[in-house]
N, C-alpha and C positions, 0 to 999 in steps of 0.2 A: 783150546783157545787158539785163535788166533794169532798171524804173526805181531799187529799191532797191537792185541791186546796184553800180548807179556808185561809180566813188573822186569822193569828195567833194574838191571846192577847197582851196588854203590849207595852214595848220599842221595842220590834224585827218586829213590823206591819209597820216601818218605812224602815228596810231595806229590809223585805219582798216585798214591793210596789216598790222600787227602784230593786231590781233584776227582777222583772216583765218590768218594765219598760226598762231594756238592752234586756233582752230577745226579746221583741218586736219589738226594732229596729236592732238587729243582725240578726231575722227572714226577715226584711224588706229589710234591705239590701243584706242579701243572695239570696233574691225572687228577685232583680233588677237587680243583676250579671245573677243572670241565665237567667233572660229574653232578657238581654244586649246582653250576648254571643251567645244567640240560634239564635239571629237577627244578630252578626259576626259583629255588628258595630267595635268594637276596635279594632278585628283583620284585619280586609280591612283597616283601615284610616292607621291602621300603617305600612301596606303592602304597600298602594298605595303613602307611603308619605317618600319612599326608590327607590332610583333607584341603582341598584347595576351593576356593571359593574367585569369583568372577564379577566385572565388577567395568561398565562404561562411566567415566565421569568426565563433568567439562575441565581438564584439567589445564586448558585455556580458553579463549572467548570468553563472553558476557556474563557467564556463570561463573568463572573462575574462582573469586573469591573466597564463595560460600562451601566450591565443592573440595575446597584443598581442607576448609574446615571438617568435611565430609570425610574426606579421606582421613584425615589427622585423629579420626574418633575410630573408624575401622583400625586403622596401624595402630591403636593405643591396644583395642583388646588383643592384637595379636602378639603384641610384645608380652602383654601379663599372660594372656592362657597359654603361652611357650615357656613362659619363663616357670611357670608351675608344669608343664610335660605335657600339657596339648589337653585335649578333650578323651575324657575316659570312657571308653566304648568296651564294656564287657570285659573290664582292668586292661585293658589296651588302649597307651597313650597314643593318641595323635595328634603329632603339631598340625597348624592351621599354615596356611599359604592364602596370599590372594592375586589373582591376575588382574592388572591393571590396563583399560586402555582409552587412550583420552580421545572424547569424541567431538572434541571444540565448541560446544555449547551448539551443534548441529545435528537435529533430531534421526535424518537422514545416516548418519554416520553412525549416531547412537544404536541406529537397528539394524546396523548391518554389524559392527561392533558386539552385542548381544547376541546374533545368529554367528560368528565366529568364535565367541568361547565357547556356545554348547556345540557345535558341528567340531570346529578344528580344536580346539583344546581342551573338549569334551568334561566342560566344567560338569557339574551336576548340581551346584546352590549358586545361586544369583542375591547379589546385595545390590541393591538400587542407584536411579545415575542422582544429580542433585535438581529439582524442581518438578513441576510437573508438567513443564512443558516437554520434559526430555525422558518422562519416564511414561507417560501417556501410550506414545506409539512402540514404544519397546515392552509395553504389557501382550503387548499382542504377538511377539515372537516365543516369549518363556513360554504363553499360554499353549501355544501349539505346538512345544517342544515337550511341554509336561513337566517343565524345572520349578520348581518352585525356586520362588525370588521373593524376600522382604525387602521393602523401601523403606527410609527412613526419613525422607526430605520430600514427598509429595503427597500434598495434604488437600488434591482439590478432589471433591469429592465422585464425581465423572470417571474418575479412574476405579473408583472400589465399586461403581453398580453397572459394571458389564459383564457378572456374571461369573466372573474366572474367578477359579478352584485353586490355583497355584499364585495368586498374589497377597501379598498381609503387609501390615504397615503399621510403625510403632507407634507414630503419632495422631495425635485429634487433628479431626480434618477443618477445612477453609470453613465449612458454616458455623463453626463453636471460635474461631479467632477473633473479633470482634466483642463476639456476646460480654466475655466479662469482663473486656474496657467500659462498655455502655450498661450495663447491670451498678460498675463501681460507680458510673458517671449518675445513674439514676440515685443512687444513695447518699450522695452530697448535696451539701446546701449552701448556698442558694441551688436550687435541683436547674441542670442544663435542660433548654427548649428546645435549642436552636440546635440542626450537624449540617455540615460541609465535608464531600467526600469527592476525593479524588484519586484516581486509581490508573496505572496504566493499561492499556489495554488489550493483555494479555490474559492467559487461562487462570494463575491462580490468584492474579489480583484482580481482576476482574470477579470472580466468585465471591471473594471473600467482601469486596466492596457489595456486590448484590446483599448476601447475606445479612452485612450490618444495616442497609436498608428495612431489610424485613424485623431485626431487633429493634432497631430504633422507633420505628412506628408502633411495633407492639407496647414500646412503654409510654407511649406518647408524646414522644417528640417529632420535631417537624422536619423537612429534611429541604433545607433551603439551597442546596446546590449539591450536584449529581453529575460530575462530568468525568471522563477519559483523555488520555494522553496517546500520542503514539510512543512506541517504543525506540529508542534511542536517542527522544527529546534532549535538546542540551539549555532550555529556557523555559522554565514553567512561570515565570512575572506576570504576563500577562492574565493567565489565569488566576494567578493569586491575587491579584489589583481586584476579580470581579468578587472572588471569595471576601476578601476583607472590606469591600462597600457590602458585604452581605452579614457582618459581624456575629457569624455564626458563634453559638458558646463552644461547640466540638467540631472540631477536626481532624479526619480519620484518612490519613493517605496509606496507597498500599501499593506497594513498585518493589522493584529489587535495591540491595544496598546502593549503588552506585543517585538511583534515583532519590532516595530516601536521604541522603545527603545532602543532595541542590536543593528536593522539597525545604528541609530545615532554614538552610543557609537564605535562599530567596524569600521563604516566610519572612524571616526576619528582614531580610533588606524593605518589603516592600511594609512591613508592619503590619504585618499578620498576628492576632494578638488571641486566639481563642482561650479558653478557659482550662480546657484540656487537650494536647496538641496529641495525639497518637496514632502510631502506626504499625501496620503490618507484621514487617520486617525491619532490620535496622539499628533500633537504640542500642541492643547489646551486643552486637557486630564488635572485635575490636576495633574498626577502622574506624567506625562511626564515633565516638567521641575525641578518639585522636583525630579527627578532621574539622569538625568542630568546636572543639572547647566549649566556652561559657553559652556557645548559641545550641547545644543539648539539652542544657537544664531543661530539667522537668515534662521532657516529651514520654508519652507512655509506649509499651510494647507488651501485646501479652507473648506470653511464652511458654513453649512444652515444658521448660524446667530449670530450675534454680539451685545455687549449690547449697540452700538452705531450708530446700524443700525435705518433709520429714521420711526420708524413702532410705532403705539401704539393702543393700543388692545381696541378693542370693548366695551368686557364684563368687564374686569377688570378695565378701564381709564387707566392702566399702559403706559407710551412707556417704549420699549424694555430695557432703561438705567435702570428704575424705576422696572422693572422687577428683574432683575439682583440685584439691591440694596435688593429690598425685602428679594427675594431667598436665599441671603446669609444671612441676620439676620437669616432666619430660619435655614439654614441649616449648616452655617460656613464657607461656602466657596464660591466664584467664579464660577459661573455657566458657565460651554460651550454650545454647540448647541443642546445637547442631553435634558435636564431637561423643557426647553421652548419647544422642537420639541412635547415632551411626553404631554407639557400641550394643545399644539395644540390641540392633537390628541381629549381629552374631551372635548377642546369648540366647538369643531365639531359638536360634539353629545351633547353637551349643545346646540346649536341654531339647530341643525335640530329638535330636541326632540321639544322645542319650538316652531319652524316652522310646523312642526305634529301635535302641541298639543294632543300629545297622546303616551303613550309606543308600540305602536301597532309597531311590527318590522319591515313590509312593507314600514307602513308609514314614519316612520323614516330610512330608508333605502332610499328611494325615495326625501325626505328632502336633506339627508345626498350628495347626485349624485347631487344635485340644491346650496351646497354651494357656496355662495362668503363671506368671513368673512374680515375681519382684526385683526390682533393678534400681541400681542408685540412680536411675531415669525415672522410674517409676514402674508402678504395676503395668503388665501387659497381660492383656487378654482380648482375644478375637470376637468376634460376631461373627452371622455368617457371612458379610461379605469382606471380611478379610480387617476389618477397620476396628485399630485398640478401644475399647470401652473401657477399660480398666483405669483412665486417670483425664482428669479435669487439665485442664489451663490457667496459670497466675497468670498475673499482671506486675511488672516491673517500671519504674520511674527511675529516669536521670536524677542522682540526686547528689548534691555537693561530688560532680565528677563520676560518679559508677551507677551502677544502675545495682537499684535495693526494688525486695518485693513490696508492695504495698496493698496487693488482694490479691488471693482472699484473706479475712483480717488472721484466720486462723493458721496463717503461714509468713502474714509479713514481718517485713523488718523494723520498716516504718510507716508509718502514717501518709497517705496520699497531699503532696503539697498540692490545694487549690486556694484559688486556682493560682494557674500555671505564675 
């Protein structure tokens, strides 16, 4: 030994021997880290035991609203499929992650936003932004990246027949939105003749307003006024002065919440009185009767889903009632279509990921085109162009304050007040 290394004389050879003895196992320990990490064990389990998902929304501008409702249904499934151990992939849990980034309701931003989670953050599942103004031109980045991406909030139909292999979408699209307001509208009596349609003039209300032209004529009513708005209108009076010397029986407006708001509110200043008032988007917004009050009754909205539709979900045992209860302990409020559409969109990619057993993007992509699930949303199943067939559309009515289903008869709550 060495001169330093001697045991010293005396009382201090006691805690001489005891600092040798740390030192030993400090050296031991430090020599297993390093052997641990040059083999990358800890850093792969914790790699492969994440699935993260990717995700532009307007999480301010003109979208905002709708897309916090967006987000608030993605963050729902990730708190329950965590809280049960993540998604099981060949008995290996994996928690779920999502990367968020807010692209201000600017489409421009949105696509460059989408080409940064799969280049820099090397997302590999795409959950969609909110509308389809904003999800339009970011199909065409997943598409050439090869990500598959489900959307859950753009319903215009332009988007699912360009072809692409790597987009799906939980919801009925823009041309079935209308139909069964004017299907219910055809089965009342006195039966409506007359519609009035108003629409801003954008992608998905703009379609959706075409469309109900095309039903409405098919069942034989007349379409006595047909006009558009710009977007960011803050006075619709005047048009509705010409609407109401037109005393149409229906009127079908179709805009985002903020618009569908003044629609209401100026209807009524200018004594707009149709038979059936409904629209697009809107009635079961929460902001929308909290803005409102007594000038809501009775406007109709169809919609992807109701928490009293008969559906209960695969992965979670929820039905849809049970769902809704949940949602609101978590979140405070009263869930519309938008929060369940959003959680769809991850069981999708919860059972195809499982169906693949494996992150491989192909393979779950290829899972993803073979859905058939059930969800307290409701059934989901693809076509080939990416677009759910698996569930219909109700119709909900303001009614004493909330909005109840009223068609189809075999789902509602109550009876359609007519008129309005």
């Amino acid at each position: 030994m060495g001169t330093n290394d001697r045991m010293p004389r005396g009382p201090s050879a006691a805690a001489w021997n005891e600092g040798r003895r740390r030192l030993r196992i400090l050296m031991s320990t430090l020599t297993l880290l390093a052997t641990t990490s040059s083999m990358g064990t800890p850093v792969s389990v914790a790699q492969e035991q994440i699935i993260r998902f990717g995700a532009s929304l307007s999480l301010t501008g003109r979208f905002v609203d709708n897309a916090r409702l967006t987000k608030d249904g993605y963050d729902f499934y990730v708190k329950h499929v965590n809280q049960r151990g993540g998604i099981d992939i060949g008995g290996v849990k994996h928690k779920v992650e999502i990367k968020y980034y807010d692209d201000q309701s600017d489409t421009t931003t949105a696509t460059k936003l989408v080409e940064k989670l799969i280049v820099e953050d090397k997302v590999k599942f795409l959950l969609g932004p909110y509308s389809s103004t904003m999800t339009l031109p970011v199909t065409k980045v997943n598409e050439r990246y090869r990500i598959p991406m489900v959307v859950a909030h753009a319903a215009s139909t332009p988007i699912f027949e360009q072809g692409n292999k790597y987009l799906f979408g939980t919801l009925n699209t823009v041309d079935q939105y209308f139909e069964n307001v004017l299907r219910m509208a055809a089965d009342t009596t006195p039966r409506p003749r007359t519609v009035a349609i108003l629409n801003e003039n954008a992608l998905f209300p703009q379609l959706s307003a075409d469309a109900a032209v095309k039903v409405a004529q098919q069942l034989g009513m007349e379409i006595v006024y047909n006009e558009k708005y710009p977007t960011g209108i803050k006075d619709l009076s005047s048009l509705l002065a010409v609407i109401r010397d037109a005393k149409p029986d229906i009127l079908l407006g179709s805009g985002y919440i903020g618009d569908m708001i003044l629609l209401a509110r100026q209807a009524n200043d200018v004594s707009v009185r149709p038979k059936i008032f409904g629209m697009a988007l809107g009635p079961t917004h929460p902001r929308f009767i909290e803005s409102l009050g007594k000038i809501a009754e009775g406007i109709v909205e169809p919609v992807q889903w109701a928490p009293n539709m008969p559906w209960k979900d695969e992965i979670f045992g929820w039905t849809a009632r049970e769902y809704a209860d949940i949602f609101k302990r978590d979140y405070g409020y009263e869930p519309d279509y938008h929060p369940p559409q959003s959680t769809a969109a991850l069981q999708v990619f919860h059972r195809a990921i499982q169906k693949a057993g494996s992150l491989d993007t192909e393979k779950v992509r290829d899972a993803i085109a073979a859905t058939n699930i059930m969800t307290a949303y409701g059934p989901v199943k693809f076509d080939d162009r990416g677009v759910n067939v698996g569930k219909r559309m109700a119709v909900i009515q303001i009614q004493d304050g909330r909005p109840v289903v009223v068609y189809p008869t075999t789902a509602a709550e109550k009876k359609l007040a007519y008129p309005r």
